[in-house]
C-alpha positions as CSV (number, residue, x, y, z in Angstrom):
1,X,21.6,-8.6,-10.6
2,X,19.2,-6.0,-11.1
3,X,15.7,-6.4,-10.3
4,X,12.9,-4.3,-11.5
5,X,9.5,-5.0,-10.2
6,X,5.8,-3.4,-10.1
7,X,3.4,-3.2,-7.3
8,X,0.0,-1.6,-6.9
9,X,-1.2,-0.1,-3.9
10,X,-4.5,1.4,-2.2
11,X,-5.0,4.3,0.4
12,X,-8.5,3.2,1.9
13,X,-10.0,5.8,3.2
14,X,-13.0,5.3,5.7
15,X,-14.6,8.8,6.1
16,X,-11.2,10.8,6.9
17,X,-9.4,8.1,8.2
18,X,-7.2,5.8,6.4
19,X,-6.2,2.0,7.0
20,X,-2.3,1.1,7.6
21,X,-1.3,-2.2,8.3
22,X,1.7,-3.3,10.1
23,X,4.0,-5.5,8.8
24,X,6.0,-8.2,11.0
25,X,9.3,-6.4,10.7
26,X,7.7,-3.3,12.8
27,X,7.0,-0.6,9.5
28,X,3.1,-0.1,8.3
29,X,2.2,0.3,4.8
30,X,-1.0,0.5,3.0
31,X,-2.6,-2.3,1.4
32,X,-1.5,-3.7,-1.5
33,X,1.6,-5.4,-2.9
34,X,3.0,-7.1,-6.4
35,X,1.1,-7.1,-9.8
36,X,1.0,-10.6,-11.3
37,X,2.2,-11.1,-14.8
38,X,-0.5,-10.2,-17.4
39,X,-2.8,-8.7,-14.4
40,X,-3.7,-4.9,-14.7
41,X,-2.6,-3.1,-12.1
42,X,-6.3,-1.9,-10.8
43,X,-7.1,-5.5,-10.3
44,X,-3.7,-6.7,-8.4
45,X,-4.4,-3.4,-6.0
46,X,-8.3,-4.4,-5.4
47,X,-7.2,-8.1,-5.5
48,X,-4.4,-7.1,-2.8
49,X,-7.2,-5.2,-0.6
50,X,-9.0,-7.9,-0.2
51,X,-6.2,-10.4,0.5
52,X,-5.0,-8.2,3.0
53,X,-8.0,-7.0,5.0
54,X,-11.0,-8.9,4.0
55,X,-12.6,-5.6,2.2
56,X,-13.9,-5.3,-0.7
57,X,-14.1,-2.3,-3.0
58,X,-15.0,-1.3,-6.5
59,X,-13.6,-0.4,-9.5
60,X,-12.9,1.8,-11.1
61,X,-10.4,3.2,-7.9
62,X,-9.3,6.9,-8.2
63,X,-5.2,6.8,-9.7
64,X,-3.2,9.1,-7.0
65,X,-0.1,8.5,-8.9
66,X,3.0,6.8,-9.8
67,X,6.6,6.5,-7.6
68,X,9.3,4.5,-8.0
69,X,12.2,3.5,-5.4
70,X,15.9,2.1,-6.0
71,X,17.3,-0.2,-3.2
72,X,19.8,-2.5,-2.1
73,X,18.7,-6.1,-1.4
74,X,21.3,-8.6,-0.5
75,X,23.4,-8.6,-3.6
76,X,20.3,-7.6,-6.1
77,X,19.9,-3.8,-7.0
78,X,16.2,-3.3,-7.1
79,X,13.8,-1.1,-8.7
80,X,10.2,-0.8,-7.5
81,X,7.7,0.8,-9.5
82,X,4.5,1.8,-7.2
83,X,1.0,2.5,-8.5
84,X,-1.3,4.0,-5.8
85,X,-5.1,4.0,-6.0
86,X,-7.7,5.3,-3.5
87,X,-10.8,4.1,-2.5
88,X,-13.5,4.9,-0.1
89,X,-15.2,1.9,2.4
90,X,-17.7,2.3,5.1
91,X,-16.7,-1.5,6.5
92,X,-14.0,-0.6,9.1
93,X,-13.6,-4.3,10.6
94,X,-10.8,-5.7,9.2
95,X,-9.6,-9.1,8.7
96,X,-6.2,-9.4,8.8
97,X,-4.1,-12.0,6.6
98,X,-0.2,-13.3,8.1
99,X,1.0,-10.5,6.7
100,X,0.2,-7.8,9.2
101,X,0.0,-8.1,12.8
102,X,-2.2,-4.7,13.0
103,X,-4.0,-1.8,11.7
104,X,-4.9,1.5,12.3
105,X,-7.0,3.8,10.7
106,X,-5.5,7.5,11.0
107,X,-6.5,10.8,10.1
108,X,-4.0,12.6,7.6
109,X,-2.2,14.4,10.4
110,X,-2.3,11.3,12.6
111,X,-0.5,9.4,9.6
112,X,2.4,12.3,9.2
113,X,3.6,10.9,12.9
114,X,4.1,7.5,11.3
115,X,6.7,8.9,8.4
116,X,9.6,7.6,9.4
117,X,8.2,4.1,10.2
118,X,6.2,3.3,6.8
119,X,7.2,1.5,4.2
120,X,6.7,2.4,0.8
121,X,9.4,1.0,-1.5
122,X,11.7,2.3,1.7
123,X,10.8,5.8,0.5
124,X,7.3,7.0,1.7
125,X,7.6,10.8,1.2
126,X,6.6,10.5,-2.3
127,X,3.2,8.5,-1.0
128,X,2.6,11.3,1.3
129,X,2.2,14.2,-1.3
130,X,-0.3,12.1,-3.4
131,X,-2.8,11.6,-0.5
Protein backbone atom coordinates (compact mmCIF):
# COMPACT_ATOMS: atom_id res chain seq x y z
CA UNK A 1 0.00 0.00 0.00
CA UNK A 2 1.20 3.30 -0.62
CA UNK A 3 1.03 5.90 1.92
CA UNK A 4 1.39 9.61 1.32
CA UNK A 5 1.32 11.81 4.31
CA UNK A 6 2.06 15.61 5.33
CA UNK A 7 3.87 16.99 8.29
CA UNK A 8 4.83 20.42 9.39
CA UNK A 9 7.79 21.30 11.12
CA UNK A 10 9.58 24.22 13.13
CA UNK A 11 13.39 25.16 13.57
CA UNK A 12 13.20 27.20 16.92
CA UNK A 13 15.82 29.22 17.09
CA UNK A 14 16.69 30.90 20.54
CA UNK A 15 19.33 33.67 19.67
CA UNK A 16 21.72 31.37 17.46
CA UNK A 17 20.97 28.31 18.91
CA UNK A 18 18.27 25.94 17.81
CA UNK A 19 16.11 23.28 19.77
CA UNK A 20 16.33 19.36 18.81
CA UNK A 21 14.62 16.89 20.55
CA UNK A 22 15.44 13.35 20.90
CA UNK A 23 13.23 10.84 20.10
CA UNK A 24 13.04 7.34 22.06
CA UNK A 25 14.54 5.37 19.23
CA UNK A 26 17.97 7.46 19.69
CA UNK A 27 17.61 10.13 16.33
CA UNK A 28 16.62 13.98 17.21
CA UNK A 29 14.41 16.01 15.09
CA UNK A 30 12.97 19.33 15.43
CA UNK A 31 9.66 20.03 16.64
CA UNK A 32 6.75 19.23 14.88
CA UNK A 33 5.00 16.31 13.39
CA UNK A 34 1.64 15.41 11.25
CA UNK A 35 -0.96 17.99 9.82
CA UNK A 36 -4.51 17.05 10.84
CA UNK A 37 -7.19 16.76 8.16
CA UNK A 38 -8.55 20.29 7.31
CA UNK A 39 -5.78 21.99 9.64
CA UNK A 40 -3.33 24.42 7.77
CA UNK A 41 -0.18 23.55 8.03
CA UNK A 42 1.17 26.85 10.05
CA UNK A 43 -1.26 25.81 12.74
CA UNK A 44 -0.33 21.86 12.97
CA UNK A 45 3.61 23.18 13.14
CA UNK A 46 2.74 25.94 16.09
CA UNK A 47 0.19 23.46 17.48
CA UNK A 48 3.14 20.72 17.33
CA UNK A 49 5.60 23.30 19.13
CA UNK A 50 3.74 23.56 21.85
CA UNK A 51 2.77 19.92 22.29
CA UNK A 52 6.15 19.01 22.13
CA UNK A 53 8.01 21.59 24.31
CA UNK A 54 5.63 23.63 26.21
CA UNK A 55 6.55 26.95 23.91
CA UNK A 56 4.64 28.97 22.51
CA UNK A 57 5.18 31.15 19.40
CA UNK A 58 3.35 33.35 16.99
CA UNK A 59 2.18 33.38 13.79
CA UNK A 60 2.80 34.13 11.12
CA UNK A 61 6.22 31.72 11.28
CA UNK A 62 8.84 32.44 8.49
CA UNK A 63 8.34 29.29 5.46
CA UNK A 64 12.03 27.83 5.01
CA UNK A 65 10.71 25.42 2.52
CA UNK A 66 9.26 22.29 1.36
CA UNK A 67 11.03 18.39 1.15
CA UNK A 68 9.62 15.36 0.66
CA UNK A 69 11.10 11.67 1.50
CA UNK A 70 10.13 8.11 0.03
CA UNK A 71 10.54 5.11 2.43
CA UNK A 72 9.94 1.70 3.22
CA UNK A 73 7.72 0.90 6.21
CA UNK A 74 6.82 -2.65 6.94
CA UNK A 75 5.03 -3.54 3.81
CA UNK A 76 3.67 0.23 3.06
CA UNK A 77 5.70 2.51 0.63
CA UNK A 78 5.52 5.84 2.10
CA UNK A 79 5.74 9.32 0.97
CA UNK A 80 6.24 12.25 3.47
CA UNK A 81 5.78 15.59 2.51
CA UNK A 82 7.61 18.15 5.07
CA UNK A 83 6.85 21.76 5.54
CA UNK A 84 9.44 23.66 7.73
CA UNK A 85 8.79 26.90 9.43
CA UNK A 86 11.15 28.99 11.67
CA UNK A 87 10.55 30.85 14.57
CA UNK A 88 12.43 32.79 17.14
CA UNK A 89 11.70 32.30 21.31
CA UNK A 90 13.55 33.82 24.19
CA UNK A 91 11.90 30.98 26.59
CA UNK A 92 14.70 28.28 26.55
CA UNK A 93 13.05 25.90 29.36
CA UNK A 94 11.43 23.32 27.80
CA UNK A 95 8.83 20.98 28.73
CA UNK A 96 9.11 17.89 27.23
CA UNK A 97 5.98 15.63 26.21
CA UNK A 98 6.61 11.31 25.99
CA UNK A 99 7.80 11.90 22.94
CA UNK A 100 11.35 12.96 23.52
CA UNK A 101 13.54 11.98 26.18
CA UNK A 102 15.87 15.24 25.57
CA UNK A 103 16.92 18.38 23.96
CA UNK A 104 19.55 20.43 23.06
CA UNK A 105 19.82 23.65 21.76
CA UNK A 106 22.85 23.85 19.15
CA UNK A 107 24.53 26.38 17.27
CA UNK A 108 24.42 25.71 13.32
CA UNK A 109 27.89 24.17 13.31
CA UNK A 110 27.11 22.29 16.60
CA UNK A 111 23.94 20.81 14.73
CA UNK A 112 26.11 19.67 11.38
CA UNK A 113 27.76 16.93 14.04
CA UNK A 114 24.32 15.52 14.51
CA UNK A 115 23.64 14.75 10.54
CA UNK A 116 23.73 11.40 10.48
CA UNK A 117 21.63 10.91 13.67
CA UNK A 118 18.51 13.31 12.80
CA UNK A 119 15.52 12.32 11.56
CA UNK A 120 13.80 14.20 8.99
CA UNK A 121 11.59 11.90 6.92
CA UNK A 122 14.95 9.54 7.18
CA UNK A 123 16.58 12.20 4.92
CA UNK A 124 17.83 15.34 6.74
CA UNK A 125 20.23 16.85 4.19
CA UNK A 126 17.49 18.62 2.57
CA UNK A 127 16.51 20.27 6.18
CA UNK A 128 20.05 21.34 6.47
CA UNK A 129 20.24 23.69 3.40
CA UNK A 130 17.00 25.48 4.35
CA UNK A 131 18.35 26.62 7.88
Amino acid sequence: MRIQELNAYVVLFNGDRILVLKRKDGFWEFPGGGVDWGEHPEDSAVRELQEETGISVQKPLRYLGITSATYKKGENDKHSIYIVYAAETKNDRVQLCGEHTEYRWLTKTELGFLRNTVSFGLNAEPVFDLI
